[in-house]
N, C-alpha and C positions, 0 to 999 in steps of 0.2 A: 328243744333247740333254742339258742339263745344267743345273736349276735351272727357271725358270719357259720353256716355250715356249708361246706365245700367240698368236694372230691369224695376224698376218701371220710370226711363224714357224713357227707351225705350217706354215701353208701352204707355207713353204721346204723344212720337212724332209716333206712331202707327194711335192715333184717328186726328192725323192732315190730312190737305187735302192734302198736300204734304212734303217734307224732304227737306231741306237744309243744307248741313255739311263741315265743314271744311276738307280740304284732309288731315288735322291729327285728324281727329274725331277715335275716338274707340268706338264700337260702339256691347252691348251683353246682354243677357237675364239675367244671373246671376240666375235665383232663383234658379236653380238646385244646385249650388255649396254652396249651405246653407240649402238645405234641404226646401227652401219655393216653394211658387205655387205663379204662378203668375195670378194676380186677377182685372187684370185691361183690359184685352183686347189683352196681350203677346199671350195666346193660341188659340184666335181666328182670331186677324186682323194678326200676324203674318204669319199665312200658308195663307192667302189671300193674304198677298202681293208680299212674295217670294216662295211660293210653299211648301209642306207638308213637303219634306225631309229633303232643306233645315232648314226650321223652326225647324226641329226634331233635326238637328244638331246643332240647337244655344242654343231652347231647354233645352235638355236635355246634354249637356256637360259645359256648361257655356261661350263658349268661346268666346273671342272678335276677331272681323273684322275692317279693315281699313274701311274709308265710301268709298274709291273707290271699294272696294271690294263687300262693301250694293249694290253702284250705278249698278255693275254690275248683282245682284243678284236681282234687283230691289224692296231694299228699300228704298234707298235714291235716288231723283230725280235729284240736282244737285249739284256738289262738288265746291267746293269755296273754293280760297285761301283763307289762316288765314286771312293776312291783311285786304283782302277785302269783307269778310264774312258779316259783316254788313251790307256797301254799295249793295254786293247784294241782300241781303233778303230785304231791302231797296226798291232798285232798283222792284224786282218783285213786292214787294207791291203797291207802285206808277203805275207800270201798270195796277195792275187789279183795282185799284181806279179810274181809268180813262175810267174803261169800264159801262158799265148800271148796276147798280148797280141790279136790277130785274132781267134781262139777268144772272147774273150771280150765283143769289140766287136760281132763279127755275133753270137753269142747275146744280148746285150743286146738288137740290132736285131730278134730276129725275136720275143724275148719281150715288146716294146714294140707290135710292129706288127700280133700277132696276136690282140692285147687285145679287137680291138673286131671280129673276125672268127668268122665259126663255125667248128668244131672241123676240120671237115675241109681247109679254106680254111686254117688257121694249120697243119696238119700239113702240106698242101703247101708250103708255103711254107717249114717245120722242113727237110725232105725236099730239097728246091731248095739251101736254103742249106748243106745238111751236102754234097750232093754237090760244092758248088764251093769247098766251105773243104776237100774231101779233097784237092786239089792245091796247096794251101798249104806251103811248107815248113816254119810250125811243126809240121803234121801229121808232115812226114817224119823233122823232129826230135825229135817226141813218141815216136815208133814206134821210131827207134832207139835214143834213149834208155832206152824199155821194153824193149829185148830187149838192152841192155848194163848193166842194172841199175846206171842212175847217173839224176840229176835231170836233166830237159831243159834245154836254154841255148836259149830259143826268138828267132829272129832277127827276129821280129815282121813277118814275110811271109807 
């Protein structure tokens, strides 16, 4: 985020996996102050991220937030200076490119899918998908890599 996100972007950067905004981000629902609804995921992934009341109060007044003020309310993940806004979203990218790329799609999947599940239900589920990503060869790349003390080259299987 970078500069005004409103409405219908907020609700864009809502369905990301996570936020990253400039500490002069502004950052607000908007439909209220126009009389619209918002129809992208504003009224749902909203009170999931930062809480009912919160969300009630972005909601339904319009109003905008600093992004340190999101960070704290936990929308937004990490505040970055303007300058270096780029280099960091950057920066994170190139880390997780550098992780197993499988590793990282079924944890996406099972941290999406256990969202609306109870606790023991999504740890089965954790438990199910660790034991079948253990025969994965980024696993067996990962492991040799740790015991020849060098970065993994994971083949993305």
């Amino acid at each position: 985020m970078n500069g005004l996100t409103i409405a219908g972007g907020l609700e864009l950067a809502l369905a990301c996996d996570f936020i990253v905004a400039s500490s002069t981000a502004r950052i607000a629902d908007g439909h209220a102050t126009y009389g619209l609804f918002p129809g992208a995921g504003g009224a749902v992934r909203l009170p999931r991220r930062i809480g009912t009341a919160r969300a009630k109060l972005l909601l339904f007044t319009g109003q905008s937030r600093t992004a340190v003020e999101m960070e704290q309310w936990g929308l937004v993940d990490v505040v970055a200076d303007p300058d270096a806004l780029e280099a960091d979203v950057q920066a994170i990218c190139a880390e997780i490119a550098q992780r197993s790329p499988v590793g990282v799609r079924r944890m996406k999947q099972v941290v999406n899918d256990q969202e609306s599940l109870p606790v023991d239900r999504g740890l089965r589920m954790e438990l199910d998908a660790c034991q079948i990503h253990l025969g994965t060869e980024d696993v067996a790349e990962g492991l040799a890599a740790f015991n020849d003390h060098r970065a993994p080259k994971f083949p993305g299987r």
